[in-house]
C-alpha positions as CSV (number, residue, x, y, z in Angstrom):
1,X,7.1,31.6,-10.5
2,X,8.8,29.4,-7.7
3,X,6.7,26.6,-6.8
4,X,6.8,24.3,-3.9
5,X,7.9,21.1,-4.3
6,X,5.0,18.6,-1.4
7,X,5.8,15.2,0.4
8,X,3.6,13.1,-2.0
9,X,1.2,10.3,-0.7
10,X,2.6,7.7,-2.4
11,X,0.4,5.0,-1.5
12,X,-3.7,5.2,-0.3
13,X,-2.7,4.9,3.4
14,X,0.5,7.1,3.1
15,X,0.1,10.1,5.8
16,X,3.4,10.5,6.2
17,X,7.1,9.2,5.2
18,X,11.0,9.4,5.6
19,X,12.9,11.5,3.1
20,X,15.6,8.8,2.2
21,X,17.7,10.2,0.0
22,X,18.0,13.3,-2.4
23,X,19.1,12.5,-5.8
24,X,19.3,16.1,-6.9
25,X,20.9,19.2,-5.4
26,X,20.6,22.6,-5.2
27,X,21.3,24.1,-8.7
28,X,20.3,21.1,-10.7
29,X,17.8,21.7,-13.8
30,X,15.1,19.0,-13.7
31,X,12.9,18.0,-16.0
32,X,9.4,16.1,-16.3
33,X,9.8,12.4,-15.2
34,X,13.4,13.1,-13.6
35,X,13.9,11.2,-10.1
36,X,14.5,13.8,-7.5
37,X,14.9,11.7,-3.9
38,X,13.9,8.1,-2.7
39,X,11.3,7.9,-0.4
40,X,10.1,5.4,2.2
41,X,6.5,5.2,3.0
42,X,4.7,2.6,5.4
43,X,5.6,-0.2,3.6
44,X,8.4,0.7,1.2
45,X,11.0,2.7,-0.3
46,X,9.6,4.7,-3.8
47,X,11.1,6.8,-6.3
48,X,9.6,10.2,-6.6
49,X,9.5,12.0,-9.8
50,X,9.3,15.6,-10.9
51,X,6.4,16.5,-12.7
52,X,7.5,19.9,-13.7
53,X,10.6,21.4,-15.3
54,X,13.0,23.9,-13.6
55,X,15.8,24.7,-11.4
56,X,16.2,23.1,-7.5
57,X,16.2,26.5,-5.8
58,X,16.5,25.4,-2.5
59,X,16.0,22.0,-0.5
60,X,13.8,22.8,2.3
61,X,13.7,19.4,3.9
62,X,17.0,17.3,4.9
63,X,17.8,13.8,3.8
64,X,16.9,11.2,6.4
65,X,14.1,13.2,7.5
66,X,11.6,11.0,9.0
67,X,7.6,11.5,9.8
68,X,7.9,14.3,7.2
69,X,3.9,15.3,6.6
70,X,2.1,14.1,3.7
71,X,1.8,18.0,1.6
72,X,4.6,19.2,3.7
73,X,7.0,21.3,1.7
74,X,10.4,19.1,1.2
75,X,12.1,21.6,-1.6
76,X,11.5,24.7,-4.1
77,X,11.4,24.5,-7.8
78,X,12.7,28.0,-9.7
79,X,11.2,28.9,-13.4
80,X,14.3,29.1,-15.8
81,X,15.5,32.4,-15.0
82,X,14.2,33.0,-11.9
83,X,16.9,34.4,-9.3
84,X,17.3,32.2,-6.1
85,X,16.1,34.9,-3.9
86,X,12.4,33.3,-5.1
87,X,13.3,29.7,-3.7
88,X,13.5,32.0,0.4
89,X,10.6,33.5,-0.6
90,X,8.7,30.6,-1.5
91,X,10.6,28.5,1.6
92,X,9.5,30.5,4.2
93,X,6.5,30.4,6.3
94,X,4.1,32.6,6.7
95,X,4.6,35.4,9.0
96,X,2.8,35.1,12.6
97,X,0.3,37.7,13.1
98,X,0.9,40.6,15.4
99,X,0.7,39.6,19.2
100,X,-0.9,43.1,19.6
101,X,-3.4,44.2,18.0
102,X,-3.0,47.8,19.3
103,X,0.3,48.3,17.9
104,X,1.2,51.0,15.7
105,X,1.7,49.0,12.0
106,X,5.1,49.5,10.5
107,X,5.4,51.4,7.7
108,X,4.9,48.9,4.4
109,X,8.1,48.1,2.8
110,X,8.2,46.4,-0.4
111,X,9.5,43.1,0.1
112,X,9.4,39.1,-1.4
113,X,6.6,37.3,-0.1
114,X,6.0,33.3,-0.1
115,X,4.7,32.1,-3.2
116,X,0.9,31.3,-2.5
117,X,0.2,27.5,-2.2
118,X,-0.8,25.7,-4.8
119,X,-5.2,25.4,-5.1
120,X,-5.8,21.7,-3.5
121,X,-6.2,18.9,-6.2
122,X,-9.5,19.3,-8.2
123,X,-12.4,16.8,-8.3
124,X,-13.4,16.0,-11.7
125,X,-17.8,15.4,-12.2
126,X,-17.4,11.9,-11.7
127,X,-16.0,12.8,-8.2
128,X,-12.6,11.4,-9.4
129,X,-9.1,13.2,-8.4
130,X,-7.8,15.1,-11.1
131,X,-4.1,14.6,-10.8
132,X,-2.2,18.0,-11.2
133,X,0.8,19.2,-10.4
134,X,1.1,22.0,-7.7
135,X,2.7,24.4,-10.4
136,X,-0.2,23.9,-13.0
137,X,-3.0,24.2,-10.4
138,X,-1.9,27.5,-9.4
139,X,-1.9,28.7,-13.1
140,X,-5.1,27.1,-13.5
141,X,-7.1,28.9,-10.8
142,X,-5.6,32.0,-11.6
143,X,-6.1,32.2,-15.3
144,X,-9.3,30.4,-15.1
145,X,-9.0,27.0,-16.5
146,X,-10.9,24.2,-15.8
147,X,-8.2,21.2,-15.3
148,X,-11.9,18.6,-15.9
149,X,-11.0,19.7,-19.6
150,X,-7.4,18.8,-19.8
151,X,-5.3,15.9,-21.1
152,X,-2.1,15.5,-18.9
153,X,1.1,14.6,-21.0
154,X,3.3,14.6,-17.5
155,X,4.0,11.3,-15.9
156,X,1.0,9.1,-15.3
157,X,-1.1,11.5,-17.4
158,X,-0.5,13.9,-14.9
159,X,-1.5,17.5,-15.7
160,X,1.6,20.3,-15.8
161,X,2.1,23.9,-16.6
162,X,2.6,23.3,-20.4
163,X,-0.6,21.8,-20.8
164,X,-2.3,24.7,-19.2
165,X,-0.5,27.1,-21.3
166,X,-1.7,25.1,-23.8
167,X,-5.0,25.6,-22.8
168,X,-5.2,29.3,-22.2
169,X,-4.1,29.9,-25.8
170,X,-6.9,27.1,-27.4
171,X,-10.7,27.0,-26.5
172,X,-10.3,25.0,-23.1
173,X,-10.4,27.5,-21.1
174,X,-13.4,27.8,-18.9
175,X,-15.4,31.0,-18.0
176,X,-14.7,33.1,-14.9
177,X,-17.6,32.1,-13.5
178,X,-16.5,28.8,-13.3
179,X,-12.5,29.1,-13.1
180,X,-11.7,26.6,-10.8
181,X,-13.6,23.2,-9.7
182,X,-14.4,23.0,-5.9
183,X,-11.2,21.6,-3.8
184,X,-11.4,18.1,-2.9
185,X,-12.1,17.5,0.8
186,X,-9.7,15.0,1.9
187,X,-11.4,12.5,4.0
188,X,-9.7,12.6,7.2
189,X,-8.4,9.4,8.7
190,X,-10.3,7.9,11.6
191,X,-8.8,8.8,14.8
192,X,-6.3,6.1,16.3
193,X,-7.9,4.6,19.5
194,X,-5.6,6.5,21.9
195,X,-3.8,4.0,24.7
196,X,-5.1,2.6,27.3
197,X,-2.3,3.5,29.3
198,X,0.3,6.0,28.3
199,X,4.1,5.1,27.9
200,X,5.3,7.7,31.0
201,X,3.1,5.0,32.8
202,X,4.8,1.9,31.6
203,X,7.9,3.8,32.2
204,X,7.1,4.1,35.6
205,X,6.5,0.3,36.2
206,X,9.8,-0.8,34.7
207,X,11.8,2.0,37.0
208,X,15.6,0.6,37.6
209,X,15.1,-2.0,34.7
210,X,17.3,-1.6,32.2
211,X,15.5,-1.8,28.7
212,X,16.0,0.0,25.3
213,X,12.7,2.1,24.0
214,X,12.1,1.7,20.0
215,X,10.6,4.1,18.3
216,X,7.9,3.0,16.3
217,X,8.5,3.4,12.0
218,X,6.1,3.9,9.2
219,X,5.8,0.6,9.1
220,X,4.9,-0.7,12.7
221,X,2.5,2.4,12.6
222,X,0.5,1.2,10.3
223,X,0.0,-2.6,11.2
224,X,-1.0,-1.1,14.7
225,X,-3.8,0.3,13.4
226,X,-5.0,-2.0,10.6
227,X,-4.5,-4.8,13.1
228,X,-6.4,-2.8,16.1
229,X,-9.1,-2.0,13.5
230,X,-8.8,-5.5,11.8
231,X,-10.1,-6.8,15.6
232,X,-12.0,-4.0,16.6
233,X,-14.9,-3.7,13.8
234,X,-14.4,-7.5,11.7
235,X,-16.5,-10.0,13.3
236,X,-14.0,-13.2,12.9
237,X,-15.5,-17.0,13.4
238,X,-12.7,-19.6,12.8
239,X,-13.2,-22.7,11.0
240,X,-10.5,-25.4,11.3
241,X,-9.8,-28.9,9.1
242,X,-6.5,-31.0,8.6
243,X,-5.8,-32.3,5.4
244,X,-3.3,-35.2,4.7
245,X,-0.3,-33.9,2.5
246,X,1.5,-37.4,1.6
247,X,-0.2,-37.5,-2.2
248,X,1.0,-33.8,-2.6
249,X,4.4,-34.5,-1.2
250,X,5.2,-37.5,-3.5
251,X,3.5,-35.4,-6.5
252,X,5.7,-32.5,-5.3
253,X,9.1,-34.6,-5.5
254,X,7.8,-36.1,-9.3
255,X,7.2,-32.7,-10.5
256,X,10.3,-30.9,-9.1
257,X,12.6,-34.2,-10.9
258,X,10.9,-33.3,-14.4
259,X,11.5,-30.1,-13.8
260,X,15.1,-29.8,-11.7
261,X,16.6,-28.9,-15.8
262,X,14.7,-25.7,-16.2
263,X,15.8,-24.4,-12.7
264,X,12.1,-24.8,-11.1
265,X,11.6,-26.1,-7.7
266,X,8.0,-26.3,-6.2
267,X,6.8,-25.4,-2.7
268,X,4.6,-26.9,-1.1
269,X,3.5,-22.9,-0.4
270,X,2.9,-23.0,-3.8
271,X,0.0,-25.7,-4.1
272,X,-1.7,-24.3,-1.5
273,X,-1.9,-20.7,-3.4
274,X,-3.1,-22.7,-6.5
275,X,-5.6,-24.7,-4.1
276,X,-6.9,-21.6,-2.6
277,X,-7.1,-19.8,-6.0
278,X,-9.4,-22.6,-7.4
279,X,-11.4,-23.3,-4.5
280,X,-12.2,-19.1,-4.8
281,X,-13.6,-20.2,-8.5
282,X,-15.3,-23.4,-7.2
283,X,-16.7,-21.4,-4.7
284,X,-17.2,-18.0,-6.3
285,X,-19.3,-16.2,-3.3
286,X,-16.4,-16.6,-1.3
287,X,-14.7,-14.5,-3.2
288,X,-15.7,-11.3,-2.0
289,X,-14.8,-8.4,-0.1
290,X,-16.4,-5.4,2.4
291,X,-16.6,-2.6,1.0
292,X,-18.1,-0.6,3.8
293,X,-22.0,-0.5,2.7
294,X,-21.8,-3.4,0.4
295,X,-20.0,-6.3,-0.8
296,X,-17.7,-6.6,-3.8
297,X,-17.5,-9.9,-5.9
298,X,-14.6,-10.4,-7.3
299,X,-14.2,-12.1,-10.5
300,X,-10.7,-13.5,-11.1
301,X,-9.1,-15.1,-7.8
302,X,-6.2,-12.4,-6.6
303,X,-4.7,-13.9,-3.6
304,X,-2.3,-12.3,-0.9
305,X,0.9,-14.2,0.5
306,X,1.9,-12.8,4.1
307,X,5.7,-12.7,3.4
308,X,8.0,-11.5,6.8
309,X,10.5,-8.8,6.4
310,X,13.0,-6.8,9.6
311,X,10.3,-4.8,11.7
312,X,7.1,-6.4,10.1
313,X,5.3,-7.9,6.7
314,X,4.0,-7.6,3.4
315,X,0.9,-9.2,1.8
316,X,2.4,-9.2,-2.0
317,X,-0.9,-10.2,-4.5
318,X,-0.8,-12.8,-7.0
319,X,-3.2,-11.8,-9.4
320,X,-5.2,-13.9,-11.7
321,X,-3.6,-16.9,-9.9
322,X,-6.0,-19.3,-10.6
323,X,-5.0,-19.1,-14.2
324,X,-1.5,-19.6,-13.9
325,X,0.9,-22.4,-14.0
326,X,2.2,-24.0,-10.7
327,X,5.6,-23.3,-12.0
328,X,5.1,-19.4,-12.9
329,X,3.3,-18.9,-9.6
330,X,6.0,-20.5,-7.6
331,X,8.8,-17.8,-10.0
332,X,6.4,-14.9,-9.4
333,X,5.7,-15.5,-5.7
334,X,10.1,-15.3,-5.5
335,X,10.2,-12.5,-7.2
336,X,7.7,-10.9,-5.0
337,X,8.7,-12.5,-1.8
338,X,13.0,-10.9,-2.6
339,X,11.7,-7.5,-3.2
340,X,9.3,-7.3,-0.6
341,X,12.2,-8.4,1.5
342,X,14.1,-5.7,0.0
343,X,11.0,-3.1,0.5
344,X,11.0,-2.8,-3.3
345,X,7.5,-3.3,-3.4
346,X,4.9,-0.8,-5.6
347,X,1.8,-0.4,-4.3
348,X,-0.4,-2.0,-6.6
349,X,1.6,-5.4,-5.7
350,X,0.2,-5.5,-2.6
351,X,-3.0,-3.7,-2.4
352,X,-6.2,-5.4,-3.4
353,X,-7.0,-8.9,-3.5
354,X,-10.0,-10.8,-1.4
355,X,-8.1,-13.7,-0.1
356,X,-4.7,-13.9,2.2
357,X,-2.3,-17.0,3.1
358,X,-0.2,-16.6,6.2
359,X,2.0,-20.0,6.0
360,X,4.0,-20.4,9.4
361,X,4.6,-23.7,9.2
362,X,8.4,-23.4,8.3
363,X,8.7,-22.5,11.4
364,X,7.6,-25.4,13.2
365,X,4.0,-24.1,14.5
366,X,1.3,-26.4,14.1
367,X,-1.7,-23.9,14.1
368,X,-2.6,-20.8,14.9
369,X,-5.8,-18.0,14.0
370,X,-4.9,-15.0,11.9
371,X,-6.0,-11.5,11.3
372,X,-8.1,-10.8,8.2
373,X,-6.5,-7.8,6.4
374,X,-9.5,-5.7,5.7
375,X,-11.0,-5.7,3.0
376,X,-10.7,-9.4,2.3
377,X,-13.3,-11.7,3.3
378,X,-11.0,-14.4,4.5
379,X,-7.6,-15.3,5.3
380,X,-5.8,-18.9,5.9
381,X,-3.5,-19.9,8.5
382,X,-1.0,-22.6,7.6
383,X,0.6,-24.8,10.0
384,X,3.2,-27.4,9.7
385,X,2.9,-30.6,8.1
386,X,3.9,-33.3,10.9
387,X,3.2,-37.3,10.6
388,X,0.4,-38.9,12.7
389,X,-0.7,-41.8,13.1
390,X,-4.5,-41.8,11.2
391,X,-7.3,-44.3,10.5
392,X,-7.2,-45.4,6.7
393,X,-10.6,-45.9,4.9
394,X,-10.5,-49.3,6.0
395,X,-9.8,-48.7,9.2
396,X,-6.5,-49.5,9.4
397,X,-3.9,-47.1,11.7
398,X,-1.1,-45.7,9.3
399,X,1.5,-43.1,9.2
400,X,0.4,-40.1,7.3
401,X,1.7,-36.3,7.0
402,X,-1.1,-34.0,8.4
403,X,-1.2,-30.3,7.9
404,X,-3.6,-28.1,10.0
405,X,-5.4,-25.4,8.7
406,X,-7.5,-22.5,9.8
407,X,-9.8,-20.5,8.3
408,X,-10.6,-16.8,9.7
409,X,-13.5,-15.2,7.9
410,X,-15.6,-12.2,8.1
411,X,-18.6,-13.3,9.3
412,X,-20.4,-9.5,7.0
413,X,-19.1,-11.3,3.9
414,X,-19.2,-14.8,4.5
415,X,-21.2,-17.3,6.3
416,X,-20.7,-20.1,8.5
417,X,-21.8,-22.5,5.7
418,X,-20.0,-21.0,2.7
419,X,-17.1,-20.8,4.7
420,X,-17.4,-24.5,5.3
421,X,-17.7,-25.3,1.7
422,X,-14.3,-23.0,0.4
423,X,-12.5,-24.6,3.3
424,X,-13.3,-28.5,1.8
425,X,-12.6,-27.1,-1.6
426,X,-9.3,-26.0,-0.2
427,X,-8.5,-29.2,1.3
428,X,-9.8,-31.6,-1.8
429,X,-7.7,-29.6,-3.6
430,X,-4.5,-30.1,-2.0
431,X,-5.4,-33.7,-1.0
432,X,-5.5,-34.4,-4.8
433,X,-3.1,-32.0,-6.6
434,X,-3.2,-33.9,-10.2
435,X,-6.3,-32.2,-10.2
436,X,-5.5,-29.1,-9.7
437,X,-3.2,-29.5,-13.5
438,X,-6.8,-30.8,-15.0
């Protein structure tokens, strides 16, 4: 039975992608788990793996193919055996009903029709997706087999047509009367606020100026609307403090001596993820997130790093950070940081977390506000660290290295006073960084 091969959602936000490359052809015999094409989503470029055995019978979809639909059909997959007349069949769309309904109906002729589309991915009782593939959902439903019952043995645990066969010839199949669960409704994105003005209208103002129009990506796409939402619905207050870096710099240049022979060199980006990450401990109701009708307290202290990249950024997540060694945070955050560069990113490397960092301070700025990145409660802007003259405790003017910071914080998770109280920890933190090895 030829089966349609979909444009996955290879990430929660994924609603559509570029087909990349193909890494089979037409003709090739794939199996479970093989890598069929690279694709790139909104934020990076993913391998895509079969999760069912047979023949490419025809690739419906071209490499390089961008905005390709989420559930669009990008190839067909022929049974062993199965003649390549199947793969048109199942390629073709559906024929357009007649424009007259008066019409004299054409004699039937018996001829290949598409192969049916597979049933829509089954909810499980817990409400939870059951993940199938398109092949095995399509047996399912029409042999009667509930897929709630199965074990999948395909990539992930995925479900595929051996374990249904599996199932028809054991006790797991389910009655008629309850052959298939109910399709999941898909929860349809919230519609983009259209534009204030459209781009004809723009055009028209910039008439006889030469300029070059870029087409947005996946990418830009996306921070567009997390951003707009970000500023439309998260009520931001800004909290602001400097903090004197000299004791972390001279630490800084100790530790990086002692440690020049194993190849380590610390940023000063890299206290200030520890600092944060213990501050989220000291302070543990700051570590939280909104989660729509509720608040979620997180446990372990996950931070976010904004990291820049050609045509916009990623927020790669240092989990557990606040249990981990200045020197393996600083190797883990450059690991990160190269293959975000290189879009190499998975998904669950930059997903989640309830705190973010956006350090611009390499580049000279000396402070700035920044965007939460819903869900987290709170994210820190970094500026430079530039020397000023300050008043000493005994009030005495010297020269000292002073680093601004602010805080932006949603206001639904956090209050003015607990954000006060993360922000000193913050700042004690980096103004005494021995403490921070205690």
């Amino acid at each position: 039975m030829a089966t349609q091969i979909l444009m996955p959602a290879l990430s929660p936000t994924m609603e559509e992608g570029t087909l990349a490359k193909w890494l089979v052809k037409e003709g090739d015999t794939v199996s479970s788990g093989d890598i069929l094409a690279e694709i790139e989503t909104d934020k990076a470029t993913m391998e895509f793996e079969a999760v069912d055995e047979g023949v490419i019978g025809k690739i419906l979809v071209a490499e390089g193919t961008s905005s390709v639909k989420v559930n669009e059909p990008i190839a067909v997959l022929l049974e062993e055996g199965e003649d390549a007349s199947a793969a048109d069949a199942a390629g073709a769309p559906a024929a357009a009903p007649a424009p007259d309904a008066k019409e004299e109906p054409a004699p039937a002729k018996a001829e290949s029709k598409p192969a049916a589309p597979a049933p829509a991915a089954p909810q499980g009782s817990d409400g939870k997706r059951i993940f199938a593939s398109p092949l095995a959902r399509r047996i399912a439903a029409d042999k009667g087999v509930d897929l709630a019952a199965l074990s999948g043995s395909g990539p992930k645990g995925r479900i595929v047509k051996a374990d249904v066969e599996a199932a028809q010839g054991g006790s797991a199949a389910a009655p008629a009367a309850s052959s298939a669960a109910a399709p999941a409704q898909a929860a349809a994105p919230a519609p983009a606020a259209a534009p204030s003005v459209s781009a004809s209208t723009i055009a028209k103002m910039y008439e006889g100026r030469e300029y070059e129009e870029i087409a947005l990506d996946g990418m830009r796409k996306t921070i567009a609307a997390r951003l707009t939402e970000a500023k439309q619905t998260i009520p931001h207050f800004y909290l602001r403090r400097s903090v004197k870096l000299d004791a972390l710099m001279k630490f800084r240049s100790q530790l990086n001596k002692q440690l020049e022979g194993r190849g380590v060199k610390l940023s000063v980006n890299d206290f200030i993820i520890k600092a944060c990450a213990l501050a989220l401990q000291a302070v543990p109701d700051a570590n939280a997130v909104w989660a729509g009708d509720r608040v979620f307290k997180l446990k372990p202290s996950d931070v976010a790093v904004a990291v820049a990249i050609d045509g916009g950024l990623f927020t790669p997540v240092l989990k557990d950070a606040e249990s981990k060694s200045l020197s393996t945070l600083s190797a883990e955050m450059k690991d990160l940081a190269t293959r975000a560069r290189d879009r190499k990113l998975a998904p669950h490397e930059y997903q989640g977390g309830s705190f973010a960092i956006s350090n611009l301070g390499m580049f000279g700025i000396e402070n700035f506000d920044a965007v939460i990145n819903p869900p987290h409660g709170a994210i820190l802007a970094v500026g430079a660290g530039i020397k000023q003259p300050v008043v000493n405790a005994e009030g005495e003017i010297e020269v000292a290295t002073v680093m601004s910071m602010t805080l932006s914080v949603d206001h639904r998770v956090i209050d003015g006073a607990l954000g006060a109280e993360l922000l000193k920890a913050i700042c004690e933190n980096l103004e005494n960084p021995m403490l921070m090895l205690a």
